[in-house]
NUVEXGU-977104 format. One record per residue: x, y, z of N, C-alpha, C, O in turn; residue in one letter. Coordinates in steps of 0.02 Angstrom, whole numbers, plus 50000, padded with zeros to 5 digits. Each point is the difference from the previous one (the first is absolute). Example, Ala and Ser with C-alpha at 12.3 -4.5 7.8 and 13.67 -1.06 7.14 Angstrom:
BEGIN
506604971650390499555005950000500455006050000500524999950033A 499305005449931500425005950003499615005550037500255005550008S 
END
This chain:
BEGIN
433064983948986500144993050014499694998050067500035003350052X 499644990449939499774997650079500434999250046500494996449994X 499355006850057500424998450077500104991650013499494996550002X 500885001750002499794993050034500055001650063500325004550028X 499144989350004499945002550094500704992450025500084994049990X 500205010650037500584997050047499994998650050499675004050033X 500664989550013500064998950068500554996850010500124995349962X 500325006350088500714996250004499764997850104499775002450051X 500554990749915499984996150078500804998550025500324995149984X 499885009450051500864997550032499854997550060499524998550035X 501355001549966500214996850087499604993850009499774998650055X 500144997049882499584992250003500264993549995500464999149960X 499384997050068500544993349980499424998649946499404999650014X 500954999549907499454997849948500334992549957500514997349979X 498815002350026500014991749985499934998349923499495002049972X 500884995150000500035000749923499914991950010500034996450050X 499865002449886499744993549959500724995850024499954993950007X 500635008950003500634992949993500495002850067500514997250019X 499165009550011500385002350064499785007150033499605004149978X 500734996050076499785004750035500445006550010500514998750031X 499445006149956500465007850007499605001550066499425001350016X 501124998050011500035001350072499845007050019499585000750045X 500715005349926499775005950021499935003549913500335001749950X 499114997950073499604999849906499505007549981499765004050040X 500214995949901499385004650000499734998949938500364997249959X 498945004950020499594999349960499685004049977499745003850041X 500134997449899499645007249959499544999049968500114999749940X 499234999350081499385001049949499765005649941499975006050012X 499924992149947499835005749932499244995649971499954994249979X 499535011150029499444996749963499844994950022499844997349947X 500084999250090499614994850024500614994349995499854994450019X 500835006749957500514995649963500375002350039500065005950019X 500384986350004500885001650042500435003549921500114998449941X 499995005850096500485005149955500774996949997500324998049951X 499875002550117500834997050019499834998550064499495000650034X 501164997149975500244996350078500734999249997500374997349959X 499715005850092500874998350037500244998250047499674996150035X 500955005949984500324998650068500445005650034500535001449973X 499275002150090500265003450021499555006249996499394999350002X 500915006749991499675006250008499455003349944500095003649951X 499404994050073499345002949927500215005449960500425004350015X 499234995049931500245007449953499785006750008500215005549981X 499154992250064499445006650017499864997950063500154994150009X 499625008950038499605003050060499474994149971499974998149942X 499644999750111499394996250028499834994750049500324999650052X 499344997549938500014995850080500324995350029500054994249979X 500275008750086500454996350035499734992850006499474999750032X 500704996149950499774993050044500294995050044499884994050008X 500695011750030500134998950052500364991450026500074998150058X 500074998749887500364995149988499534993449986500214994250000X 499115007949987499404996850000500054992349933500325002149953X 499514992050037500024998449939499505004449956499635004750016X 500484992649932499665004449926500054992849938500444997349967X 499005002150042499914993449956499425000749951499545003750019X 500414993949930499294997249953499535000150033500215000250058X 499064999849943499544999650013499794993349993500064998049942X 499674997250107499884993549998499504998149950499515003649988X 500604989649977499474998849941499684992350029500294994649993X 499145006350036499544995550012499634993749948499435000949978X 500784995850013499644992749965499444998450023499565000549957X 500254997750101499904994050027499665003250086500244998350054X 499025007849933499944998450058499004998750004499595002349959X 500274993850099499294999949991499715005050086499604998150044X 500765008149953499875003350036499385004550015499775001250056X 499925001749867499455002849993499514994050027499495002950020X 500434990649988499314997450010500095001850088499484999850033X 501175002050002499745001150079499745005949996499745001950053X 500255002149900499805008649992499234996950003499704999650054X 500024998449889499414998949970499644997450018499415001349991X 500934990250068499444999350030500444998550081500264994550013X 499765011250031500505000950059499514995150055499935002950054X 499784991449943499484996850069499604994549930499725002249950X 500384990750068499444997049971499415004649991499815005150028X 499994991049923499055003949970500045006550000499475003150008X 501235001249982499835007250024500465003449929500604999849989X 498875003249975500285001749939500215006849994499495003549998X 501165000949996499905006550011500045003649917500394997549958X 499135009150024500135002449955500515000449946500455004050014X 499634992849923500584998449968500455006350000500524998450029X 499505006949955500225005349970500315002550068500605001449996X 499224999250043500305001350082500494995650004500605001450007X 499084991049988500604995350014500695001249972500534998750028X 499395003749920500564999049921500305005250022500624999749994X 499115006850037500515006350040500454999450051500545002950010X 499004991050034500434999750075500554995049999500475000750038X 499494994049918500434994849961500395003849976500544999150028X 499535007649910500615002549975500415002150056500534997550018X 499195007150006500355003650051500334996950039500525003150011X 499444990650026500374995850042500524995149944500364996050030X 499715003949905500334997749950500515006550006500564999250025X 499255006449954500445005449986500475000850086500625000250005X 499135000050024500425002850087500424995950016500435001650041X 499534990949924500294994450001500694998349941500374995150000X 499655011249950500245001249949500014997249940500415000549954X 498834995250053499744997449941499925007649931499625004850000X 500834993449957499755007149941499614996049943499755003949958X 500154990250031499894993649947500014996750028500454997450033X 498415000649957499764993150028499734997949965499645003549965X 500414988950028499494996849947499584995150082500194996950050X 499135005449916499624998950049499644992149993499844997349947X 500125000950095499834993149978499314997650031499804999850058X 499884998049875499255000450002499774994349988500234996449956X 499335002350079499824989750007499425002549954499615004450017X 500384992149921499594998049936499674993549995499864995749958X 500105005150088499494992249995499414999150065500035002050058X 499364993949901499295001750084500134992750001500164996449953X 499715001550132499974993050025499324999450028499745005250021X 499954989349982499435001350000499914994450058499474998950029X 501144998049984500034995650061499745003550066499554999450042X 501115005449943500015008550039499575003550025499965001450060X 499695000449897499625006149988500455005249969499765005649994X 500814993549988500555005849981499945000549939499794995949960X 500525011950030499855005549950500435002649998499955004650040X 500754995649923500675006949998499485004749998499795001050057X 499975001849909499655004849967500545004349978500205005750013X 499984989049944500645005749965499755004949948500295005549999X 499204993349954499675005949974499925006150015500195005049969X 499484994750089499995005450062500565003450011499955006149994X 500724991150025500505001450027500495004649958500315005250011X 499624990949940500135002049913499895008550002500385004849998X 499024994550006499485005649974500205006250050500025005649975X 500094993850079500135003050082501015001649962500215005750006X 500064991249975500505001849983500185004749967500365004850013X 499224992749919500055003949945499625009550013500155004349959X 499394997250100499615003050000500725003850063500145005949985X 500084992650048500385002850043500665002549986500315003850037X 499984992749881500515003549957499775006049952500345005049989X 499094993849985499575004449975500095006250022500145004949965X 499784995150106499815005350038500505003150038499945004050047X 500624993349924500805002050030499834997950088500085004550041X 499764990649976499904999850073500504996950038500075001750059X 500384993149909500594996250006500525002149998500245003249953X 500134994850113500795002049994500424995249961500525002849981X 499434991050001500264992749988499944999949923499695005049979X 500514991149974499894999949948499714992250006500184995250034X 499325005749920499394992650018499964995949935499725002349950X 500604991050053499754995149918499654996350044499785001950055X 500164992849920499364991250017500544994849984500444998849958X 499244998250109500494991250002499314994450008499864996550048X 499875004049906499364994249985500234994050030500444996849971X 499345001150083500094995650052499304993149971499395001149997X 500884994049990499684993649945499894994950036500554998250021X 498964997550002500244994150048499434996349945499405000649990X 501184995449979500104995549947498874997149987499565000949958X 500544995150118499504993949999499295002850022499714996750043X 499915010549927499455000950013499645002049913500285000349946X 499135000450071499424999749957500235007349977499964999249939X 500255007050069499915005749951500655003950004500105005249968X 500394991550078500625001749984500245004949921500265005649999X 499494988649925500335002349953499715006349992500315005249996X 498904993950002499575006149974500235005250033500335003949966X 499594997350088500295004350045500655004649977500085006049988X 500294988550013500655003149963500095003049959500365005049999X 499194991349933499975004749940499665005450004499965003249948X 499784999150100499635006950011500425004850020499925006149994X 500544991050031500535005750017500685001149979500335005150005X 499874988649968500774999849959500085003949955500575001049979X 498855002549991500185003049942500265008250032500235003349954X 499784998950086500075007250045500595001849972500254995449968X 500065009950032500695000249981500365000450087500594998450001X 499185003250051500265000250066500184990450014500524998150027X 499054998149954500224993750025500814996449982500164999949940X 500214997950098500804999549994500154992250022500514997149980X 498954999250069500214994950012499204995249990499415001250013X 501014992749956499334993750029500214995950019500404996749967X 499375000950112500264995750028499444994150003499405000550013X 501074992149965499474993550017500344997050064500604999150011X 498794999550031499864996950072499624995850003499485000849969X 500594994750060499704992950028500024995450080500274995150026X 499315009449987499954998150079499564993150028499744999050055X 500294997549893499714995049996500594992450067500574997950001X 498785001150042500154995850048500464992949979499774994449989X 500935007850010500404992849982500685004449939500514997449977X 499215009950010500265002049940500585005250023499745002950047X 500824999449946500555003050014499975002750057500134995650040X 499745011249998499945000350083499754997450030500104999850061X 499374996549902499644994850064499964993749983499494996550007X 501205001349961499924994849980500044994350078500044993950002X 499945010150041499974996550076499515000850032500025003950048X 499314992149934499305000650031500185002650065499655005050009X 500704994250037499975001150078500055005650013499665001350050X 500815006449912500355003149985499105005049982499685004050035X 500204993049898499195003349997499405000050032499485003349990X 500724991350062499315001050040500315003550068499575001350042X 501175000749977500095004350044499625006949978499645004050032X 500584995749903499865007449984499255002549973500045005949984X 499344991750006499624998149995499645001750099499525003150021X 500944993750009499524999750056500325007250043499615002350042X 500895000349953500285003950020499595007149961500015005650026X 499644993049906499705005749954499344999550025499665005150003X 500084989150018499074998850001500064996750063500064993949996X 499945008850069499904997550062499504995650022499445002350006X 500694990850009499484995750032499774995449915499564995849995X 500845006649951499724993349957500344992850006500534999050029X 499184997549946499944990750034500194996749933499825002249946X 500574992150062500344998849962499504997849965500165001849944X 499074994050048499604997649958499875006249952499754999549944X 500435006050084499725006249948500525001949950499905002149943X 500854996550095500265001249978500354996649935500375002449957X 499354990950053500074994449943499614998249946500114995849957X 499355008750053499585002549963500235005149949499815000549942X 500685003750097500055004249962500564999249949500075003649951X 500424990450070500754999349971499474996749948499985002649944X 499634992350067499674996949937499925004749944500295000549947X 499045004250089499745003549911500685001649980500214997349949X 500225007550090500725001349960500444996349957500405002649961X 499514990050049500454997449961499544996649949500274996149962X 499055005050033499424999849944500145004749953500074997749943X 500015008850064500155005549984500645001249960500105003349949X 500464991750103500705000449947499954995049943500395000049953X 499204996650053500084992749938499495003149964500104999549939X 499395003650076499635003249929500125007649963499905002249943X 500345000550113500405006849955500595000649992500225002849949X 500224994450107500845002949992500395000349933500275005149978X 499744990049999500474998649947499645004149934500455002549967X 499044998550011499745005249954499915006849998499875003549952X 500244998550122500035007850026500655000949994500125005449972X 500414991150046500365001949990500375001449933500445004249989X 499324991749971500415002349928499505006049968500135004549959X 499344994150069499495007749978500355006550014500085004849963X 500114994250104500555006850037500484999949973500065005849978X 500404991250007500515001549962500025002249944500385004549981X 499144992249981499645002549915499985007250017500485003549984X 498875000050056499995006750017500545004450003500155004749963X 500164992550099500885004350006500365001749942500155005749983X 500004988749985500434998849933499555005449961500285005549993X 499264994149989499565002949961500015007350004500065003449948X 499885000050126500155005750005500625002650025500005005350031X 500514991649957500775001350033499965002250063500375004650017X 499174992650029500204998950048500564995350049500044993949992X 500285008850045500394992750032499724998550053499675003750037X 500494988949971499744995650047500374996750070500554997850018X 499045003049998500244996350073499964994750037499445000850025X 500844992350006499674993249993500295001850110500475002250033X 498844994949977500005001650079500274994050053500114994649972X 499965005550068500184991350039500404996349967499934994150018X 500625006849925499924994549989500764995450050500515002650023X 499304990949979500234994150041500464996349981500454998350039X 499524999549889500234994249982500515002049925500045005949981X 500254989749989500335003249948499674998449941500145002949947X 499364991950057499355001649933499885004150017500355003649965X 499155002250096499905006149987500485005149951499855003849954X 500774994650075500445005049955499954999649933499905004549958X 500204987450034500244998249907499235004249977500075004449956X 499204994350074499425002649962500205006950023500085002149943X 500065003050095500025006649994500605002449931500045005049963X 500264990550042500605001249935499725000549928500195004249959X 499244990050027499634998349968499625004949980499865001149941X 499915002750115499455007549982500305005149999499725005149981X 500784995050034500475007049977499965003050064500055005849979X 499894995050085499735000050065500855005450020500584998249990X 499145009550042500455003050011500385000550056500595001750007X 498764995550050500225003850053499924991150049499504997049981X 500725001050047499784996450050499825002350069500425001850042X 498834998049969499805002150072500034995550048499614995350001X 501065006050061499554995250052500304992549969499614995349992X 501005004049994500044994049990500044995450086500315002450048X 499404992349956499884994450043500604998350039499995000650061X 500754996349894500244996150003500945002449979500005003149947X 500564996450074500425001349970500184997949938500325003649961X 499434988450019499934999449925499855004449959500385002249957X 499014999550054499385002749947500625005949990500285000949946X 499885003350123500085009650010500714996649918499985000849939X 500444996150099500624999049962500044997849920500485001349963X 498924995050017499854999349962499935004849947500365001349952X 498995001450073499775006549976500475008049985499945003849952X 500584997150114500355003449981500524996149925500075003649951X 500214990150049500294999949963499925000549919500415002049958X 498914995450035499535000249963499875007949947499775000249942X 500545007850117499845007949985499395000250012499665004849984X 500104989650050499285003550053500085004750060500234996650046X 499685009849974499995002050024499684997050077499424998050006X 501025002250045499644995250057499785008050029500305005349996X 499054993050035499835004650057499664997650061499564995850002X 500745007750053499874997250079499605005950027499995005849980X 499684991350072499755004150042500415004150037500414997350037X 499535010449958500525003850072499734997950087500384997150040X 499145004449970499654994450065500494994050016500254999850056X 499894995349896500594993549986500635003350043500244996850047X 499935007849939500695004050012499915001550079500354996850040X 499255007449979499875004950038499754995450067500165001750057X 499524993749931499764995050064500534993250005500104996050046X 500145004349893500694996049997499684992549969500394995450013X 499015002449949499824994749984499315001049977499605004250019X 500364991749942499254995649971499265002950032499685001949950X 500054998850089499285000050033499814992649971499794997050050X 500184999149899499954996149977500274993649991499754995449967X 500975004650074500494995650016500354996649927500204994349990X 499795010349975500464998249915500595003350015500265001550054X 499904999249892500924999750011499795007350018499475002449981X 501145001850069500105006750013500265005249936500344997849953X 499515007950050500145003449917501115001750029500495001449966X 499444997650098500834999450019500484995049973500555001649979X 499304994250022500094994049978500225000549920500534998249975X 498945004549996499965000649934500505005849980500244999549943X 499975006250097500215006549992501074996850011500545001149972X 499244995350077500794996050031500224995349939500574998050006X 499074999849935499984994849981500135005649924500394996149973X 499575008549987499925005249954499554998849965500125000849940X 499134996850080499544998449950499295005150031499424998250010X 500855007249998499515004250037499945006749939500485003849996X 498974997149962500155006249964499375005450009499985005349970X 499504992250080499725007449998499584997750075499884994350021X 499935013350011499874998150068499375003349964499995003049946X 499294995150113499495004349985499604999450083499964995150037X 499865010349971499725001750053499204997350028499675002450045X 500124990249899499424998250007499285003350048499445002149985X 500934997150076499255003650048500235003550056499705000450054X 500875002349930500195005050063500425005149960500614998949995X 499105006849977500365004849961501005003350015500515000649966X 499245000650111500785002550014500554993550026500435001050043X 499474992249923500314996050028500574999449911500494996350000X 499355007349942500314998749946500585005050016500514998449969X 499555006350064500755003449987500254998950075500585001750012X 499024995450041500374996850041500444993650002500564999750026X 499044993949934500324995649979500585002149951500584998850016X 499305003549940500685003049939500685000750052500564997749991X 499225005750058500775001750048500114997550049500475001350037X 499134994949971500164993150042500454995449966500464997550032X 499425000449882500374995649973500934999549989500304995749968X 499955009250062500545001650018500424996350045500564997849986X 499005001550095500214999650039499774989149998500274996150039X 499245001949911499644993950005500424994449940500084993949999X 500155012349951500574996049954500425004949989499875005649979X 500834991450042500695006950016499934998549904499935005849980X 500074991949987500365000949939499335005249950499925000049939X 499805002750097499455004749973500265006650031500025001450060X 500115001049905500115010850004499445000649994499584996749970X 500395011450084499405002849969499755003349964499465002750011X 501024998249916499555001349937500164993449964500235000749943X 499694993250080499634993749979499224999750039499404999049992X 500925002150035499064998650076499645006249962499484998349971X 500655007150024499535005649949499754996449966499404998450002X 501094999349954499684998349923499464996450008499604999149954X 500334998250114499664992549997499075005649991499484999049968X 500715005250068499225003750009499955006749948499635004950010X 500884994149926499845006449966500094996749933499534997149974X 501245003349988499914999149933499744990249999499504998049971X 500904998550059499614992649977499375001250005499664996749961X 500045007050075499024998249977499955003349950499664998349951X 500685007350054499745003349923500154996549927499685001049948X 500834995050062500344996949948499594993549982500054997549944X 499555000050106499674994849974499444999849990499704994749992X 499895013450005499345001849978500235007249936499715005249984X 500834992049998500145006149938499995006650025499815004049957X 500314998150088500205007950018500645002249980500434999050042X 499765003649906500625004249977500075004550041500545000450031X 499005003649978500215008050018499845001150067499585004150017X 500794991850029499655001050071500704993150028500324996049965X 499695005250114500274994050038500834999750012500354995050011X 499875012749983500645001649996500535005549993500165002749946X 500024998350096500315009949992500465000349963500574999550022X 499275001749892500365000849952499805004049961499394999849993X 500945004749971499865008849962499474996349937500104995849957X 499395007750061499445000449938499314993850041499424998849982X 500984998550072499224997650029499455004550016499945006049986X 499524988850057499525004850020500335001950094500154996250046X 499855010049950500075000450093499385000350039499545003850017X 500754988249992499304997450055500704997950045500484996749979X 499455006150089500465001850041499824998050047499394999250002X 500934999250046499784997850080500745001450044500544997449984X 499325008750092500505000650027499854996250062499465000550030X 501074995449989499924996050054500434999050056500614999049997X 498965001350068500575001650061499994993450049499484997750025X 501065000349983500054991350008500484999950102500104995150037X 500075013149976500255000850067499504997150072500185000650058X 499144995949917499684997050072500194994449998500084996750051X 500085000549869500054989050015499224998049964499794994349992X 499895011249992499405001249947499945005049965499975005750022X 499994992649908500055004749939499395004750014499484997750023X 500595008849964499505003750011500015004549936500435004350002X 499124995549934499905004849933499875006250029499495001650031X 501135002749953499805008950038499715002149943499575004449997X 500664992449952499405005149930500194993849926500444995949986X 498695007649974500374996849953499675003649932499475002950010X 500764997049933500105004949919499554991749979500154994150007X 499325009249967499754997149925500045001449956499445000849976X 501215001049968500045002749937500265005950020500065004849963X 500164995050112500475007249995499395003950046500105005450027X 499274991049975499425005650055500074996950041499964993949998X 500235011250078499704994850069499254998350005499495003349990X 500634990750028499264998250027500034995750087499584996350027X 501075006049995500034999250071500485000350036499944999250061X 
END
């Protein structure tokens, strides 16, 4: 008979899906939580010293690989390197499940290129090769109002790794910027020393761009999604027509809603709302929209994502405690483990319950900053 390989984690405060066992322990078998209790382990193994012991964080929503890939304007670094030094700061961060989010569309206003093909390819070639600590799908990142958006898309929706498609419209007047003033801060704050004649230039072609593509890309993208059971994601949105049309498309996740309407809406709606952890952690917007606190104080908060600062997702999670008293923290968990998993179809992952996968994360919270002392992908350390 096969051995199964065993690991027992005691002396842990462990964080379950609806509460916390304060002096807990945990038993891996095969890559699978075996059991979990309370009080004195059944076997000998590692002390964790009163450490938390939680899920392994499940990432939606980050566009972190493009600072890997291209770390300095005009400065492009080797894909396959990038896609290593990106996991690794996902995994130390206790990312175990990332859906990576890949801009699918060329602007030609720009000069920009996701080069998500590339990125794709650098992915797929770095799981291949067992090089990854993280477990890696695709969040096809869509901005509605350009010329090859759809094509694009359909080149890659068909993958079996892709989990999310998100539609965006950054179009000057359109949900985050529906406050010209707001976009040309940010605009001039991104491109130093541009002038507003350039810059009105540029809101123009853009809103050329939304009246001749938006509204047909987008039911193209949805067609796709639907088509390949993918779920979808509707980004910014502002207003409560955004909602009624995300309702309309079957729309899973709301990214980044604008507005307490829209977030409240959308949650009531069983859209999944998701906020930025950054939102949490700096205590507001960068963007001056509603705070994801606000939204969390208010119960229309259901998944945090770590957009562009990796270790700010299990910092925010335990921050949300102290930001809305009526949140425990295996509510604030959930927010960064099973709700993401639940709204990109992950069964078997996002929760310490007998027959999951043990993707594990032990965490020591005694500075006033969470610090990941280790973490199990399927029961293997990978840090």
């Amino acid at each position: 008979m096969l051995q199964l390989r065993e690991m027992t984690l005691s002396n842990a405060r462990v964080v379950l899906a609806d509460r916390v066992i304060d002096n807990g322990w945990l038993t891996i078998a095969d890559g699978i939580i075996a059991d979990f209790g309370e009080g004195t382990a059944p076997r000998a193994g590692e002390d964790c010293a009163g450490d938390l012991v939680m899920p392994g964080l499940i990432e939606l929503h980050t566009d972190h690989l493009e600072a890997h890939y291209q770390p300095r304007p005009k400065v492009m670094w080797d894909p396959l390197s990038a896609v290593i030094s990106y996991d690794a700061q996902l995994a130390t961060a206790g990312v175990t499940t990332v859906l990576d989010s890949l801009r699918v569309w060329s602007e030609e206003l720009e000069g920009v290129d996701g080069d998500a093909k590339k990125l794709q390819a650098a992915i797929e070639r770095a799981q291949d090769a067992k090089l990854l600590r993280s477990n890696h799908y695709l969040h096809l990142r869509c901005e509605i109002p350009t010329a090859s958006v759809v094509d694009q898309c359909a080149e890659l929706i068909g993958k079996t790794e892709v989990r999310l498609v998100s539609l965006m419209d950054h179009t000057p007047g359109q949900r985050q910027f529906r406050d010209a003033e707001k976009l040309r801060a940010y605009y001039r704050g991104k491109r130093g020393g541009v002038t507003d004649d350039e810059l009105d230039h540029v809101f123009s072609v853009r809103r050329d761009l939304h009246e001749k593509y938006a509204a047909a890309n987008r039911r193209a993208l949805v067609g796709l999604a639907h088509q390949h059971s993918v779920p979808l994601a509707s980004h910014d949105d502002t207003t409560l027509e955004h909602v009624d049309e995300s309702v309309q498309d079957k729309v899973a996740v709301a990214e980044f809603p604008t507005t307490m309407e829209a977030a409240e809406a959308s949650h009531r709606a069983g859209i999944k709302v998701m906020m930025g952890a950054p939102n949490i952690v700096r205590g507001g917007s960068h963007s001056g929209n509603v705070a994801a606190a606000e939204l969390a104080q208010a119960g229309f908060l259901d998944v945090l994502s770590s957009d562009y600062v990796p270790s700010s997702l299990l910092d925010a999670a335990l921050r949300l405690p102290q930001v809305a008293p009526s949140i425990d923290l295996a509510a604030a968990i959930r927010t960064v483990t099973s709700a993401p998993a639940e709204a990109v179809g992950f069964a078997d992952r996002g929760e310490i319950a007998r027959g999951k996968r043990a993707d594990i994360i032990r965490v020591n919270v005694g500075s006033g900053v969470p610090v990941v002392r280790s973490v199990l992908n399927g029961g293997r350390r990978v840090a």
